[in-house]
C-alpha positions in Angstrom: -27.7 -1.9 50.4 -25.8 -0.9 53.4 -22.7 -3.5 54.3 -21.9 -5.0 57.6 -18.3 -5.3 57.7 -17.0 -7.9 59.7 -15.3 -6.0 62.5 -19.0 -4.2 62.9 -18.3 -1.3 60.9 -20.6 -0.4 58.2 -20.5 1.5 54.7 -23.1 3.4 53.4 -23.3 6.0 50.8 -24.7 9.1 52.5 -24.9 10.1 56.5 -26.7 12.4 57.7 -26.6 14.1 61.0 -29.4 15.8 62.5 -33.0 14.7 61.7 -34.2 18.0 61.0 -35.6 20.1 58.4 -32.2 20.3 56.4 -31.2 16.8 56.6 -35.0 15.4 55.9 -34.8 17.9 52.8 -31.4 16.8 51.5 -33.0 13.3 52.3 -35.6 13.5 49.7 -33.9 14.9 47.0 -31.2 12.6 46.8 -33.8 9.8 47.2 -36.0 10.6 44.5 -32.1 11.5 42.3 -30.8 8.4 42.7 -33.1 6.0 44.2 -30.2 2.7 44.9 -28.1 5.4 47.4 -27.8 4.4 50.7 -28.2 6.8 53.6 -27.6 6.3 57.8 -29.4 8.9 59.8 -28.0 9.9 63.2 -30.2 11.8 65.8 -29.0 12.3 69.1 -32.8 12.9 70.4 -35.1 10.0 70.8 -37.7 11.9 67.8 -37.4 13.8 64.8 -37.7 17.7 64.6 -37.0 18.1 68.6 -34.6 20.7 68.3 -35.0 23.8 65.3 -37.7 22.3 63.4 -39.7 21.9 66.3 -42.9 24.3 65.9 -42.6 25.7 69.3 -38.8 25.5 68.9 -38.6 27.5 65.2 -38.7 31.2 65.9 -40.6 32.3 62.6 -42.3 30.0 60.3 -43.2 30.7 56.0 -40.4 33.0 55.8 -41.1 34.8 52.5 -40.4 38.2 53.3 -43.4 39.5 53.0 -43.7 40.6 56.1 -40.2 40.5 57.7 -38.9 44.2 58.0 -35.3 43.1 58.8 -35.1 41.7 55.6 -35.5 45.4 54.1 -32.8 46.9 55.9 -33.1 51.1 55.8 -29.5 52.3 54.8 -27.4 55.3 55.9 -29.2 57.3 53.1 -32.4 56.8 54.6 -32.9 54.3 51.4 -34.7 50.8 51.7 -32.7 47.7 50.5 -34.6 44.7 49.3 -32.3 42.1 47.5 -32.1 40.0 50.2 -36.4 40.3 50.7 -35.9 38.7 46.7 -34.2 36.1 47.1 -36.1 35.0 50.1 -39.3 35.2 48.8 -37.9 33.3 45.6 -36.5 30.9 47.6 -40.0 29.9 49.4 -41.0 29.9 46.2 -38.7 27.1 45.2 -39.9 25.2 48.5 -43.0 25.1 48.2 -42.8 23.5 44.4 -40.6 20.8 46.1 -43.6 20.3 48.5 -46.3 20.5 45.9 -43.8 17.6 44.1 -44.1 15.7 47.3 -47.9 15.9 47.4 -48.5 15.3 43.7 -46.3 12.0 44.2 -47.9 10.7 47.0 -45.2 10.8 48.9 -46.1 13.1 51.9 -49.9 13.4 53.0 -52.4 16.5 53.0 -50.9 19.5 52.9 -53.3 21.0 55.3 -51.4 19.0 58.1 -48.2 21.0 57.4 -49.2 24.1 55.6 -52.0 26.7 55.5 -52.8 30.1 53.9 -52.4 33.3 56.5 -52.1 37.0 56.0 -48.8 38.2 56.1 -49.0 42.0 57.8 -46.2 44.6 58.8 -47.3 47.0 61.5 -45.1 50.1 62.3 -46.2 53.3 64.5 -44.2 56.4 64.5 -43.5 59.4 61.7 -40.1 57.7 60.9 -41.1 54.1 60.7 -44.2 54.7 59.5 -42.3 56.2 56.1 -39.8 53.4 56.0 -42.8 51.2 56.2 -44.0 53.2 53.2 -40.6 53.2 51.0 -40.2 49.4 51.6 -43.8 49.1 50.2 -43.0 50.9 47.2 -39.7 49.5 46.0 -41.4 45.9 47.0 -44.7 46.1 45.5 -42.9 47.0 41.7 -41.9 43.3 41.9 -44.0 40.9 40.9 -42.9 38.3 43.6 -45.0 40.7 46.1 -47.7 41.4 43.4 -50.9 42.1 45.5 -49.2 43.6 48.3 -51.5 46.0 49.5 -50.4 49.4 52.2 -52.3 51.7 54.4 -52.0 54.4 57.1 -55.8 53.8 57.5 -57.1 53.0 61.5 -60.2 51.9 60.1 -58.9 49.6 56.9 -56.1 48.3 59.7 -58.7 47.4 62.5 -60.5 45.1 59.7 -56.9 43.7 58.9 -56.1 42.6 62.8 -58.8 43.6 65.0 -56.8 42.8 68.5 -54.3 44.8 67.0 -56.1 48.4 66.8 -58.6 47.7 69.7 -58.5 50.8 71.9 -54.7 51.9 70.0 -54.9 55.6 70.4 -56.7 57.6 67.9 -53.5 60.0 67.4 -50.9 57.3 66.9 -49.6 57.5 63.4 -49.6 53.5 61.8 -49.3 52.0 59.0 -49.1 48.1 57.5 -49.0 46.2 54.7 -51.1 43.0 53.9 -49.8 40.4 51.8 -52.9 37.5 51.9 -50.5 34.7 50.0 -48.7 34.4 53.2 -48.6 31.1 55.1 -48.0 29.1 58.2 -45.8 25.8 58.2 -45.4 23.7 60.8 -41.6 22.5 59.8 -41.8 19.9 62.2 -44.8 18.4 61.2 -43.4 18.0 57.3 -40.2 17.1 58.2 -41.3 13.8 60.3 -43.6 13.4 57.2 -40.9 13.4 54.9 -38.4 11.1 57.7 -41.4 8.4 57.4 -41.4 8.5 54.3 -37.5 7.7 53.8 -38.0 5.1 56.6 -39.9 3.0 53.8 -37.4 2.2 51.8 -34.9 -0.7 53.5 -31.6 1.2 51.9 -32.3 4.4 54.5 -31.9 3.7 58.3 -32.5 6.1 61.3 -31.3 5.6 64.7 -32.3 8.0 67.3 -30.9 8.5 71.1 -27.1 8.2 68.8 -24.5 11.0 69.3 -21.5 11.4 66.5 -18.8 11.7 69.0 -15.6 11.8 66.2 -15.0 12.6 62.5 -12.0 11.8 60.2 -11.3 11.1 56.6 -9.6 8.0 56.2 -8.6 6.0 52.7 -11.0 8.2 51.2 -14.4 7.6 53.1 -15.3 9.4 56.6 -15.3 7.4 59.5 -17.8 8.6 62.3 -17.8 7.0 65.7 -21.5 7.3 67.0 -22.4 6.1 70.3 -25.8 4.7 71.5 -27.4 6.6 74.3 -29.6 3.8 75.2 -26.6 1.1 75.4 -23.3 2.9 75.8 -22.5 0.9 72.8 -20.0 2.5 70.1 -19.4 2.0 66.6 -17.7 3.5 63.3 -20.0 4.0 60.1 -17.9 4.8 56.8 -19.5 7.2 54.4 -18.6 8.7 50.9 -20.7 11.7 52.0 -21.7 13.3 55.3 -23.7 16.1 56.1 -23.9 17.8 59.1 -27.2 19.6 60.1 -27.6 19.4 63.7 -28.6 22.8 63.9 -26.7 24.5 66.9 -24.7 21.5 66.8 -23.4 22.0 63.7 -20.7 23.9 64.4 -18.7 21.4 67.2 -19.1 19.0 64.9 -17.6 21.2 62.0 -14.5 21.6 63.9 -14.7 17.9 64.8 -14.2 17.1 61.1 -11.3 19.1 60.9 -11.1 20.6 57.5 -9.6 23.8 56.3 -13.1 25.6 55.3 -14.3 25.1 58.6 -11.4 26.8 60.5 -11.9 29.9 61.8 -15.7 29.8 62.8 -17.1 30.4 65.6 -20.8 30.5 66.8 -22.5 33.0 69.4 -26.1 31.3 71.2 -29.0 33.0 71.7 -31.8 31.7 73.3 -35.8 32.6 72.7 -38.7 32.2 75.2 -42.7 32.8 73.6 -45.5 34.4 75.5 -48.6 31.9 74.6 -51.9 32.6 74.8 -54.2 30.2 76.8 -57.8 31.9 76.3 -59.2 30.9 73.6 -61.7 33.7 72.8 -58.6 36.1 72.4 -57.4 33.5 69.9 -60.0 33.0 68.1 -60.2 37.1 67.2 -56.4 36.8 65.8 -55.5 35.7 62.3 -52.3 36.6 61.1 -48.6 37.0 61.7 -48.1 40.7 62.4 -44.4 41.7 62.3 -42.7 44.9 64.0 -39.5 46.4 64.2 -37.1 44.7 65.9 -35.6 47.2 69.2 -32.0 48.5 68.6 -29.4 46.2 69.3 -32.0 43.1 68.9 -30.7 40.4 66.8 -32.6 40.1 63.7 -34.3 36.6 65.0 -35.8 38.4 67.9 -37.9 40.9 65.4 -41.4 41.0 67.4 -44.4 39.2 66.3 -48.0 38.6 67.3 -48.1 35.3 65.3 -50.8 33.1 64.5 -49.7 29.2 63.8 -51.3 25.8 63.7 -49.5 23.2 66.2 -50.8 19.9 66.4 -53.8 20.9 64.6 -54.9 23.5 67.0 -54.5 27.4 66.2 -52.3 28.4 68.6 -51.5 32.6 69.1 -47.9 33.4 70.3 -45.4 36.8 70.7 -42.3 37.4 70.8 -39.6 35.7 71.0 -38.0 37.4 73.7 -34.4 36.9 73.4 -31.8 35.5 76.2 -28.3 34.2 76.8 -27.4 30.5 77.3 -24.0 28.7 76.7 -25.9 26.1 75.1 -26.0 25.4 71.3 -29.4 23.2 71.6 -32.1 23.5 73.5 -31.5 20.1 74.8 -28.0 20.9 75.3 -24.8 21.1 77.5 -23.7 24.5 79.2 -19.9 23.6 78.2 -20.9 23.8 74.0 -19.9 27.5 74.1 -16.4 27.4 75.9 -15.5 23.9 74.1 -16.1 25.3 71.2 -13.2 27.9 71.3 -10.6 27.0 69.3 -7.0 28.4 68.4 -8.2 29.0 64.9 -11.3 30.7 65.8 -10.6 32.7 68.7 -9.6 35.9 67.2 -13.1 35.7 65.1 -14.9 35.2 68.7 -13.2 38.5 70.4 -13.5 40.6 67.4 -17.1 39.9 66.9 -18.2 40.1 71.0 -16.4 43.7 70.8 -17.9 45.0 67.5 -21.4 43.3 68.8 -21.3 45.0 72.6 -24.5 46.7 72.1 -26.0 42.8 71.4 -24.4 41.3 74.5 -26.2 44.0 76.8 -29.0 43.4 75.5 -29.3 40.2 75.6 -28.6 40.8 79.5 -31.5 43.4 79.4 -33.7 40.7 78.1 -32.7 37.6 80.4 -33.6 40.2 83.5 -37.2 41.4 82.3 -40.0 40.4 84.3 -43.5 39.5 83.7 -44.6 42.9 83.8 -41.8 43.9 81.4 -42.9 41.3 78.8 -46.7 42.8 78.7 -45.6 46.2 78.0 -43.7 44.4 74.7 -46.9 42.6 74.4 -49.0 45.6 74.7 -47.2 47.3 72.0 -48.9 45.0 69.8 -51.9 43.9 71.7 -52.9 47.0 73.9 -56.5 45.0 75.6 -53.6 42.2 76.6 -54.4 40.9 79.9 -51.4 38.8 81.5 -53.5 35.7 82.7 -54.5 35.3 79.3 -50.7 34.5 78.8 -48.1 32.1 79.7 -44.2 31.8 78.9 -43.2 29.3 76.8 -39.5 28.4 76.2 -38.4 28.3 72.6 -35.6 26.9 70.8 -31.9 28.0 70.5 -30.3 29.6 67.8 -26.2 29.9 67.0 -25.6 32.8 64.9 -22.1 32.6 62.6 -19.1 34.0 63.2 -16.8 34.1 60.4 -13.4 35.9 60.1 -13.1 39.0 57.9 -9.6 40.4 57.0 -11.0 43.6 58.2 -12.6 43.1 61.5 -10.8 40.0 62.7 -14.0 38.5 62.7 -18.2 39.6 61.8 -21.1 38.2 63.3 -23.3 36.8 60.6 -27.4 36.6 61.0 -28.3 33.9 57.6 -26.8 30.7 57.2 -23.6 29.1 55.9 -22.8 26.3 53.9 -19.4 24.8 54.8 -18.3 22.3 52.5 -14.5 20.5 51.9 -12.7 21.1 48.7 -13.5 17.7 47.8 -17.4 18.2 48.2 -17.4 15.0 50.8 -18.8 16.7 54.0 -20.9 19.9 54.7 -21.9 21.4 57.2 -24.8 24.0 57.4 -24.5 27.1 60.1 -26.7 29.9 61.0 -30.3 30.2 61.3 -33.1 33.1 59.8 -34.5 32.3 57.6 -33.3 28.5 57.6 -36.6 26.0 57.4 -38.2 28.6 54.7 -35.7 28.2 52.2 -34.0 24.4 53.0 -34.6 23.3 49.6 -32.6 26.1 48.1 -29.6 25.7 50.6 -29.5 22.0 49.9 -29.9 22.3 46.0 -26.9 25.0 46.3 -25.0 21.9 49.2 -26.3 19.2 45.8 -24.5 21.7 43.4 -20.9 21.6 45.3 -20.8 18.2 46.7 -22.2 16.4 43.3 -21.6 18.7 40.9 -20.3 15.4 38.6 -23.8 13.5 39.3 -25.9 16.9 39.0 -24.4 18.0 35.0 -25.9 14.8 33.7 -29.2 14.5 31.9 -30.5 12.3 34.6 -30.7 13.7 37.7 -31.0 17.2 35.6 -34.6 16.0 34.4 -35.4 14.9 38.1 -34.2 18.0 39.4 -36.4 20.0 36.9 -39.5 17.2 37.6 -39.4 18.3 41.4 -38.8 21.8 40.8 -39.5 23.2 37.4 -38.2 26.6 38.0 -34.8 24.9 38.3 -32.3 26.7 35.9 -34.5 30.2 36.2 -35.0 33.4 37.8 -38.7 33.9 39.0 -37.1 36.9 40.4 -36.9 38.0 37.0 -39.1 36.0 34.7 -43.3 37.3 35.8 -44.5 34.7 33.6 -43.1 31.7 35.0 -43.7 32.7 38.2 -47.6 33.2 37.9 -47.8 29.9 36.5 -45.9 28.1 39.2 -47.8 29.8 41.9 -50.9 28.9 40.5 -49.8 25.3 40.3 -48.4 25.2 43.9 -51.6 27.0 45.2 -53.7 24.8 44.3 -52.0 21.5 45.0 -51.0 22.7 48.2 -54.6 24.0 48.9 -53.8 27.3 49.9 -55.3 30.8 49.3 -55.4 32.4 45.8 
């Protein structure tokens, strides 16, 4: 049980910072490892999933690379790269057998409330994209992860694929697509305040929301964080043996907070999103898939375009974009200064060397902050060429801080994944980035599970736990056909999606 000292300070096992995706995943897993642990949750909103997790908030959502061209990046020899499209696609793989685990075990509801069956489709136009398109679907399609992948430079087998799409595209234009039907939709937000009331069951976890970390520090071996109430002004120190720190854009602050030598050097670089939603339901109702483009030159990977179809509080909702913008804030929900503060001694050689090598993003950016309405149809009507602009509204989406590391070479790179920071002595970590993030949490905090308790994770326990929630543990579907055909068949059905 958690202790109340007597000078109000408590001890618990585990904090976690953040209630998001990553923290409600990390959540779980050490719940159902070692059920007696005792966790403190720290939220500085007043609900879970506000920020990243958020559906409107999370700029792509079933990230398995099916349909994701940045994920396939075309080389300087004109050749198509597709390990990282892999491991992403094994790694949803790996979520979604935690989330058939969940479902099996009663321990989260219908999975139709969080996750449903859509086709996955790439659409490219032009000579040159059109046979990058078709390399990428040859090197992907000889691995069985993207078995029944199908391609086309068709008009007719593409108008049956996304009608809104081709209607009144010009005959000449050369397209092409591919179709993968075991794509999906999840609504992150809605599974991670699933799995959050879950843990709120049991009397050993305890959340408190509207409660800001303000310090960090490692004292006689346990970290003490200061976290003050919003509501009441009131502060207090909570002692942990482990803390975790996935506050998304506030990660990062928060890293530096804690002071320890992996996180030195770090910086982070916000970009903001903003969503054209459709509000006529008729032009809905003819749209069912997420179509992916290319993203423009200079875009960030995040802002790759996409006519998207998604479920959002059980309505099917249709959005593009994201259109990408500037803002000094790290959250959506937070403070101009987050940028400049975080500027450090340590990291701002990383900062400079990445914002020269990266000029091309920064003006971009700029370019996208100053388009107007008009400017967003024409993007639109790249995709949707009938779009009429009453039938859409802008919607503002959530912020992302992309990773800047230093690199002996560069002085510092600008990194477009995630990172996991953790201390030498596997007490804190802290997780940084974003794409493809939500998609593939339960890898990231298996790999967080394998450096911070590597001692608990090596015994036979927690080994036949681990292997109980996800029964690929310890193989390579990437590599192993068999394996993977059953464990999709299993997860398929359990979590009712389309064969």
């Amino acid at each position: 049980m958690t202790r109340t000292n007597s000078n109000s300070e408590k001890t618990t096992d585990v904090v976690l910072i953040g209630a998001g995706i990553m923290s409600a995943t990390l959540g779980m897993l050490l719940k159902k490892l070692q059920p007696d642990i005792t966790i403190e949750i720290f939220e500085r909103l007043d609900v879970a999933a506000a920020e990243s997790s958020d559906a409107w908030n999370n700029a792509g959502t079933g990230h398995s690379a099916f349909c994701e061209l940045n994920y396939t990046p075309q080389m300087p020899d004109g050749s198509v790269e597709t390990k990282k499209a892999v491991a992403i696609a094994e790694s949803f793989e790996v979520s979604k057998q935690f989330w058939s685990f969940l479902i099996e075990e009663k321990l989260i509801t219908d999975p139709d409330t969080f996750i449903k069956s859509i086709p996955h489709i790439s659409f490219v136009w032009g000579d040159e994209n059109v046979n990058f398109l078709r390399q990428r679907y040859d090197k992907l399609s000889s691995c069985h992860l993207f078995k029944g992948m199908t391609y086309s430079e068709d008009p007719a087998v593409l108008k049956g694929w996304m009608p809104l799409v081709m209607d009144q595209r010009a005959a000449d234009e050369k397209v092409a697509a591919t179709r993968m039907m075991l794509g999906t939709d999840v609504n992150f937000g809605a599974l991670t305040r699933m799995m959050f009331n879950y843990l709120q069951q049991d009397d050993r976890v305890t959340m408190h929301f509207n409660h800001e970390v303000k310090k960090l520090k490692k004292k006689n071996g346990l970290w003490e964080i200061k976290v003050k109430d919003d509501n009441s002004g009131n502060k207090r120190i909570v002692k942990a043996k482990f803390v975790f720190i996935g506050a998304g854009g506030g990660s990062l602050p928060l890293l530096e907070k804690s002071d320890i030598p992996e996180g030195k050097g770090f910086g982070g670089f916000p970009v903001s999103g903003q969503w054209l939603k459709c509000i006529n339901p008729e032009v809905i109702e003819r749209h069912d898939a997420k179509v992916y483009g290319k993203a423009s030159v200079g875009a960030p990977p995040m802002s790759v375009p996409h006519l998207d179809t998604r479920m959002i509080d059980g309505k099917k909702a249709l959005l593009f974009g994201p259109y990408a913008g500037f803002s000094t804030r790290f959250l959506k929900h937070g403070s101009l200064l987050d940028l400049p503060l975080s500027i450090k001694v340590n990291n701002i050689r990383p900062m400079i060397s990445a914002g020269l090598d990266n000029l091309p993003l920064t003006k971009y950016l700029i370019n996208q902050v100053r388009q107007s309405p008009d400017d967003r149809m024409e993007a639109l009507r790249e995709y949707l060429p009938t779009a009429k602009i009453e039938d859409w509204e802008l919607e503002t989406a959530g912020q992302r801080v992309q990773v800047i590391k230093k690199d002996e070479k560069h002085g510092g790179i600008l990194e477009f994944g995630t990172e996991v920071v953790t201390a030498a002595d596997g007490s804190i970590a802290a997780l940084l980035g974003a794409s493809p993030g939500a998609s593939t949490a339960v890898s990231i905090m298996i790999t967080l599970l394998e450096r911070c308790f590597g001692d608990e994770l090596k015994t036979a326990d927690w080994q036949t736990k681990l292997k109980q929630m996800i029964p690929s543990y310890g193989h390579t579907l990437a590599t192993d056909e068999e394996l993977l055909n059953e464990i999709r068949s299993n997860t398929t059905s359990v979590l009712k999606l389309k064969s």
